[in-house]
C-alpha positions in Angstrom: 26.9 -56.4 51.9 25.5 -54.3 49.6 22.0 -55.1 48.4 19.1 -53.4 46.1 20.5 -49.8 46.4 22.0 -47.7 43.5 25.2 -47.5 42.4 24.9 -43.6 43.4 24.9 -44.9 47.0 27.3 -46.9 47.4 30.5 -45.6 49.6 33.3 -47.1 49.8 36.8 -46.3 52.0 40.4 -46.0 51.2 43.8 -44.1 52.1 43.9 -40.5 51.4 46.7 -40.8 48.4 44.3 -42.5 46.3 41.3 -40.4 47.5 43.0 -37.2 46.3 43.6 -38.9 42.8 40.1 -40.3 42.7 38.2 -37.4 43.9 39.4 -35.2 40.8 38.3 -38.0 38.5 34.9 -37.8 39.9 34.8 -33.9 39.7 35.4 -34.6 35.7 31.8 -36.3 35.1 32.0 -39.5 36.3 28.4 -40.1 36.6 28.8 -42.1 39.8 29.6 -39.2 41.3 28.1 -39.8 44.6 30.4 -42.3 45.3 32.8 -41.7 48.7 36.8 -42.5 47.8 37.8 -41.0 51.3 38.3 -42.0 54.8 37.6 -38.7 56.2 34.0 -36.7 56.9 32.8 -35.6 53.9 32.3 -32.1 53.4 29.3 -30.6 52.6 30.0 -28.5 50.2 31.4 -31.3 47.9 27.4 -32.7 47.1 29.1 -36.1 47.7 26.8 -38.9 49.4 27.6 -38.3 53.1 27.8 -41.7 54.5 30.8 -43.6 55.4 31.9 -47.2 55.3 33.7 -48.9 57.7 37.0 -50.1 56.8 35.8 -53.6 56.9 33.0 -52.8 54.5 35.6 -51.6 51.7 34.5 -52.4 48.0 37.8 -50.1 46.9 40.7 -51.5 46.1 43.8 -49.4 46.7 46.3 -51.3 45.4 46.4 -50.1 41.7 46.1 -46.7 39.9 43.0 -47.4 38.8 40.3 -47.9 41.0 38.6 -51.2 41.4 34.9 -50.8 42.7 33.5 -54.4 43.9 29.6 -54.7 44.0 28.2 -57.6 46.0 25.0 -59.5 45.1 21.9 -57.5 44.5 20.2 -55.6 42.2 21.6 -52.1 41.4 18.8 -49.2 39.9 20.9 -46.2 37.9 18.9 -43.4 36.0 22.0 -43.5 33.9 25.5 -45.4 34.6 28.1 -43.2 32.5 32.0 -43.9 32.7 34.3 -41.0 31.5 37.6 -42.4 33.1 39.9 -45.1 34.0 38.0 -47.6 36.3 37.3 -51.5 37.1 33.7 -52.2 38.0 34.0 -55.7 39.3 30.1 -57.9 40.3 29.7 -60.7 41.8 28.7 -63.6 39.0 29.8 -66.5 38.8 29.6 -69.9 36.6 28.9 -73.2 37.9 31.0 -76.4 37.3 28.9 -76.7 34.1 29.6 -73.8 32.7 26.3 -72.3 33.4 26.2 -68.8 34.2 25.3 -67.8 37.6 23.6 -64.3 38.1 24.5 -62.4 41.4 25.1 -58.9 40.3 22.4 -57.2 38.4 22.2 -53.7 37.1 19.0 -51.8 35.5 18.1 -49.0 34.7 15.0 -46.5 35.4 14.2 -44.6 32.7 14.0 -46.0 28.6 17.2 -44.7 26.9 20.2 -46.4 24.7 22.1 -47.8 26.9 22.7 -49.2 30.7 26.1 -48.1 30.5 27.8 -45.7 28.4 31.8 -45.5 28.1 33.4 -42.5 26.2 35.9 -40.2 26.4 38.3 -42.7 28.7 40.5 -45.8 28.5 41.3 -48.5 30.8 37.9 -49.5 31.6 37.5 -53.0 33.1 33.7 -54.6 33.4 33.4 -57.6 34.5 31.3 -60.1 36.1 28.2 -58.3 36.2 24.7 -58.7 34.6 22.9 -56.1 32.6 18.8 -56.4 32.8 17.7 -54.5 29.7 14.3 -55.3 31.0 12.6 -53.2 28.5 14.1 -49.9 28.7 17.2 -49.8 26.3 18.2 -52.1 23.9 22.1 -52.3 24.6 23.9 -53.4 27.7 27.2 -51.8 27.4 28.4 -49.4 24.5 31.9 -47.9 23.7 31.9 -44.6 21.6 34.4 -42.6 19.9 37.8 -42.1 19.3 39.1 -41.3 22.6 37.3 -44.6 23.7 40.6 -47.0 24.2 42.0 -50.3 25.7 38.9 -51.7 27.2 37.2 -54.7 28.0 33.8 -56.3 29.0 34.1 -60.3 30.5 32.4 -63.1 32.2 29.2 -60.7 32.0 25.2 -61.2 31.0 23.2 -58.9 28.8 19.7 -60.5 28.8 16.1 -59.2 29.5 13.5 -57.6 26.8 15.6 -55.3 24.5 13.9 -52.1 24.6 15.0 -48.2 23.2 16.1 -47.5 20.6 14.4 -50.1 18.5 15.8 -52.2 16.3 18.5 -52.1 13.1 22.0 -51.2 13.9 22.6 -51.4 17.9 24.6 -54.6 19.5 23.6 -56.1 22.6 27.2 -55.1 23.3 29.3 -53.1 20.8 31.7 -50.5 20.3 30.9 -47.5 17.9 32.2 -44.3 16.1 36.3 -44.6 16.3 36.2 -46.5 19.9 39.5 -49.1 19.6 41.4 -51.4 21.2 37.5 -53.3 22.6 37.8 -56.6 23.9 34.3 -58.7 24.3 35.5 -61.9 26.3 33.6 -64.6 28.0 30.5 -63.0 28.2 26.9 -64.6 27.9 24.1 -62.5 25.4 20.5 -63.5 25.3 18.5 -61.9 22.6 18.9 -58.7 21.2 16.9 -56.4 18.8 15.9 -57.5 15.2 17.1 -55.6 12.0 20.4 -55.7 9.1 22.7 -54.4 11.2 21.4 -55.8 14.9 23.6 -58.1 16.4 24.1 -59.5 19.6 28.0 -58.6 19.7 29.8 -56.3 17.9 31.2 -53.2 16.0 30.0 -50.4 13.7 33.2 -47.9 12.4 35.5 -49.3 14.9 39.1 -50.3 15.0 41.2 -53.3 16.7 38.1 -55.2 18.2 38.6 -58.4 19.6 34.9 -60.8 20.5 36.1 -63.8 21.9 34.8 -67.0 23.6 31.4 -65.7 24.0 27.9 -67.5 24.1 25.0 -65.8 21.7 21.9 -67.1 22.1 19.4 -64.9 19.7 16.1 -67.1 20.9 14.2 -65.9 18.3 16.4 -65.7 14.6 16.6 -62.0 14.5 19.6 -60.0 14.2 23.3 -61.4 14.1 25.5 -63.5 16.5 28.6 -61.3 16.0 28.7 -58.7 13.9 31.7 -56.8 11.6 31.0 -53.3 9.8 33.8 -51.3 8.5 37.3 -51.2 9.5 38.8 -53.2 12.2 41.4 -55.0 11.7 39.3 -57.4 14.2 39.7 -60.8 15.7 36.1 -62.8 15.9 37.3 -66.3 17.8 36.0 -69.1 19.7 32.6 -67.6 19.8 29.4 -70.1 20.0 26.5 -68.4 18.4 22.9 -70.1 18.1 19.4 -69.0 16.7 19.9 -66.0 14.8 19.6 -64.5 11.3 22.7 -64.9 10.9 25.8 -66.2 13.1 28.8 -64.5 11.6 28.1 -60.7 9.7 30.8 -59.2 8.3 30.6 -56.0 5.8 33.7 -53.7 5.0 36.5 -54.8 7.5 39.1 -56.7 8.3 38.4 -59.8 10.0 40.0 -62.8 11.7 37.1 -65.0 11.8 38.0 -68.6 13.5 37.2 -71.4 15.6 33.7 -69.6 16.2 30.7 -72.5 16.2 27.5 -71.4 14.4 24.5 -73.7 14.4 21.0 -73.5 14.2 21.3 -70.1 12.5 19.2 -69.2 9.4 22.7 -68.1 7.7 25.8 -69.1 9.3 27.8 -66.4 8.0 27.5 -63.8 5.7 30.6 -62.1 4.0 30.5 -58.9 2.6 32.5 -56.0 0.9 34.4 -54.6 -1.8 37.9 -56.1 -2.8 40.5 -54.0 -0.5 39.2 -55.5 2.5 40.6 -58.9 4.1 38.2 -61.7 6.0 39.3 -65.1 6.4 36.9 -67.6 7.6 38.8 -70.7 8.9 38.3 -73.6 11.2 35.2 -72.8 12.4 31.7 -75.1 13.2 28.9 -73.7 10.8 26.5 -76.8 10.7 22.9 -77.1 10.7 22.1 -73.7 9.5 19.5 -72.7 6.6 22.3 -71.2 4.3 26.0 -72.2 5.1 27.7 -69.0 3.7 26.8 -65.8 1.9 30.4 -64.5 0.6 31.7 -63.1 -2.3 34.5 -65.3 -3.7 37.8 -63.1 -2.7 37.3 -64.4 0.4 38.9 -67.6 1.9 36.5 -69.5 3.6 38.6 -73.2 3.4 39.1 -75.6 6.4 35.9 -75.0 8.1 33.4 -77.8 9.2 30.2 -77.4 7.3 28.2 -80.5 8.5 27.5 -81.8 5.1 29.5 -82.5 2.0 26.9 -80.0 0.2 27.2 -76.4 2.1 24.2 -74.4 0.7 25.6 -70.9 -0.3 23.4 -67.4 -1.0 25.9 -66.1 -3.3 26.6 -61.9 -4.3 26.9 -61.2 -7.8 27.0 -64.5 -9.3 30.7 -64.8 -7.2 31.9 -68.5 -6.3 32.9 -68.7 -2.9 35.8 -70.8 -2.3 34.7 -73.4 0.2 37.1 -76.3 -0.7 38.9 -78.2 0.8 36.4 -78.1 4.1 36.8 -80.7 7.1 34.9 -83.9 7.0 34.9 -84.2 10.5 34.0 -82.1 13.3 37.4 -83.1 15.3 38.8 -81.2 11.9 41.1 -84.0 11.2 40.5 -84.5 8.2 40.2 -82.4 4.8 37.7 -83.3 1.7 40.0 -83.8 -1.7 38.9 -80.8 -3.4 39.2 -79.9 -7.3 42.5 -78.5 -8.3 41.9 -78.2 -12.0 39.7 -77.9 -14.6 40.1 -78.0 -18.8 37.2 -77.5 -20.6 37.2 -79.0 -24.3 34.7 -79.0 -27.2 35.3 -80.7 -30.9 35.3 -77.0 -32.9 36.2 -73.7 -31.6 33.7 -72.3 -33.2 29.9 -72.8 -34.3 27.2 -71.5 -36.6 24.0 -69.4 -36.1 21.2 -71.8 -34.1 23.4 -74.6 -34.0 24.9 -76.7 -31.1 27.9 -78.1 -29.8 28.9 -80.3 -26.8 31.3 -79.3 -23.9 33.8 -81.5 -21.6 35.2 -80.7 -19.0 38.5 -82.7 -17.5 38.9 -82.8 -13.7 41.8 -82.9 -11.8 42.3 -85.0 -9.6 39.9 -87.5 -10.9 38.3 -88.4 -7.8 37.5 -85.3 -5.6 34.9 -85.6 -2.7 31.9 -83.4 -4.4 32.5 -84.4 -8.6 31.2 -82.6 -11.2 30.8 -78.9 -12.7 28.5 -76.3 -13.0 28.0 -74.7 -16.6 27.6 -71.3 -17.4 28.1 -68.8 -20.3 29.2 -65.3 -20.4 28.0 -63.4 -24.2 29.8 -60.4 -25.5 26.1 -59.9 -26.7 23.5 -60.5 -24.6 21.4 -64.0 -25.0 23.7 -64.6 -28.1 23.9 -68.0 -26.6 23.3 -70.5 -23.7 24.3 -73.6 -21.6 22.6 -76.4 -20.4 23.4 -78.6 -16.9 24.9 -81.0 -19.1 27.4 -78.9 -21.1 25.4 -78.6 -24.2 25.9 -75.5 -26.0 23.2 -73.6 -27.5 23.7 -70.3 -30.6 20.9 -67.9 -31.4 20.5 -65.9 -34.4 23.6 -63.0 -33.4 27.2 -63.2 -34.3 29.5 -63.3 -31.0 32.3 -64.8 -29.5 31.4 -65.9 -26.1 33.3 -67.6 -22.8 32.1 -71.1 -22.2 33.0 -71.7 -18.1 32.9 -74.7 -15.7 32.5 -74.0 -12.1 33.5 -76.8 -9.9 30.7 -78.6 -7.7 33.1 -78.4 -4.6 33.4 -74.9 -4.6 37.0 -74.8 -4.5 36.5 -71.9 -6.2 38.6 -73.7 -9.4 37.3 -72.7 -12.8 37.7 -73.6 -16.4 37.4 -71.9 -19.6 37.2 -72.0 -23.3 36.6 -69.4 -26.0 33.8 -70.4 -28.9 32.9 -68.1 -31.5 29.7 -67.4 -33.4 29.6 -67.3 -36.5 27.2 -66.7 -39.4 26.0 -69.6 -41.5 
């Protein structure tokens, strides 16, 4: 068993085929390059750790093209744990028959720095089953960077401990950075991660093809995001559970899949964001009991999600509507609120005089939708030329205009009606 010794210790056996192939790997940077792929004495002129396991004592699999290294239960120390090429670095965790994770395999590391382990450069890299101890010396567990940095994947692992280097602001817990693609986050557990914008306990920052799934976020103390989106993708956000953070779901510039994810006790749930070339759909997802239910702009579809409440509280860029309706009533998501489908807004002129005022209607369709009602608002050609009240009343100042009179639908179904008034002088 191996126990409470570096990774840079470890030695493992195997036949001389896959020695050969590992041994040049090695001699290319991987930092774990006192490990011993050989069955042989080890010369010493190769630097390599000089002790030999027995066969029995093998943590190298020799079945694959890619090595396997297995780490028992203990607690591994690395100055600094840096992957340059294809290899699956298997621990020893476990989860319990309730789901509760089960620590076994722990890796630290010495000296304050970024990360615990850094992946670049490579492809085929396989972690799993391990957990990271940031225990106050770097702030993210495992990072993926650049565009040689492909096909990858981190599951069924635990970033936890005090978040330390480098700070706060823009650095996941996990993530994948600078052109890395093809990333899969599965199954892992993350507790607590630095505070700041673009902090986040999973995700991606200029990265393509990303894929967090079925992972549990716990932010303990509302700072940062659950998972987190920032330019490109395309990306796939799915089954996630994500609880106490700034915000569950953060999304700016990319393309996003974002569903079935449950966000609660967050102080936004999810928060939307970019310019009109990029695609996010938010669907069947759990967003209930959070401070704000959404912040989106409205070219985004955010229907068929459960909200919690037939009154989801939205932060709102640009004076956009976000398109909420038709939500689930139920948490089971059987069942679908009867959402607004059209509006026709109607007034007895088409026109009024200077400091006058003139009563609007609006006409919904269907008659009976789940939220009722509109929201009034008025958009001038000149500005203040006129206003609206909460009950559609119409109000003209002293300037000649022709303004757009519109009704917003309560439900935000994102379903709006209009109607053209002009100004005139008396």
């Amino acid at each position: 068993m191996i126990s409470n010794k570096a990774l840079s210790e470890i030695c493992v056996t195997t036949n001389e085929e896959c020695k050969l192939k590992i041994d040049s790997k090695i001699k290319e940077g991987f930092l774990l390059k006192n490990l011993v792929f050989s069955d042989e004495e080890v010369k010493e002129e190769s630097n390599y750790n000089k002790k030999i396991n027995s066969p029995n004592n093998s943590y190298l699999a020799t079945s694959t093209d890619i090595p396997t290294i297995y780490l028992e239960e203990g607690t591994f120390y690395e100055d600094y744990f840096e992957i340059t090429f294809p290899v699956i670095i298997k621990g020893s965790d476990t989860t319990d028959s309730s789901g509760n994770y089960i620590s076994k395999t722990i890796v630290r590391v010495k000296t304050i720095g970024t990360t615990i382990v850094y992946c670049h450069d490579c492809e085929n890299v396989e972690i799993s089953n391990i957990t990271f101890d940031r225990n106050g010396t770097c702030g993210i567990g495992v990072l993926f960077l650049g565009s040689k940095t492909i096909n990858s994947i981190v599951k069924q692992c635990k970033i936890t401990g005090t978040p330390g280097e480098p700070g706060s602001n823009q650095f996941c817990a996990l993530e994948a950075l600078n052109g890395a693609s093809n990333i899969t986050f599965e199954e892992n557990v993350v507790e607590g991660f630095h505070s700041g914008q673009y902090a986040a306990g999973i995700g991606f920052i200029s990265a393509r093809n990303i894929t967090i799934k079925n992972n549990k976020i716990d932010g303990l103390d509302f700072t940062g995001n659950g998972v987190e989106g920032l330019i490109y993708g395309p990306g796939t956000f799915e089954g996630n559970t994500i609880k106490n953070c700034a915000c569950g779901i953060y999304v700016n510039q990319a393309d996003l899949n974002i569903i079935k994810n449950k966000c609660t006790n967050n102080t936004c749930g999810a928060s939307l964001n970019g310019l009109d070339n990029w695609t996010m759909e938010l669907k069947f997802n759990t967003l209930k009991d959070n401070t704000i239910s959404l912040n989106s702009l409205d070219n985004f579809d955010s229907t068929k999600n459960y909200w919690g409440t037939t009154n989801p509280t939205t932060l709102n860029f640009e004076n956009s509507t976000p398109k909420l309706a038709p939500w689930f009533m139920d948490e089971s998501m059987t069942t679908l609120s009867t959402p607004v489908s059209s509006i026709t807004v109607t007034s007895l002129f088409d026109s009024m005089d200077f400091n006058s005022k003139l009563n609007m209607t609006a006409s919904i369709s269907p008659s009976n939708p789940t939220v009722p009602g509109v929201i009034w608002s008025v958009e001038c050609g000149i500005k203040n030329s006129a206003s609206i009240d909460e009950n559609g009343v119409l109000s003209s100042y002293s300037t000649a205009d022709t303004v757009t009179v519109k009704a917003t639908a309560k439900d935000m179904s994102g379903v709006v009606g209009t109607k053209v008034i002009t100004i005139s002088p008396v």
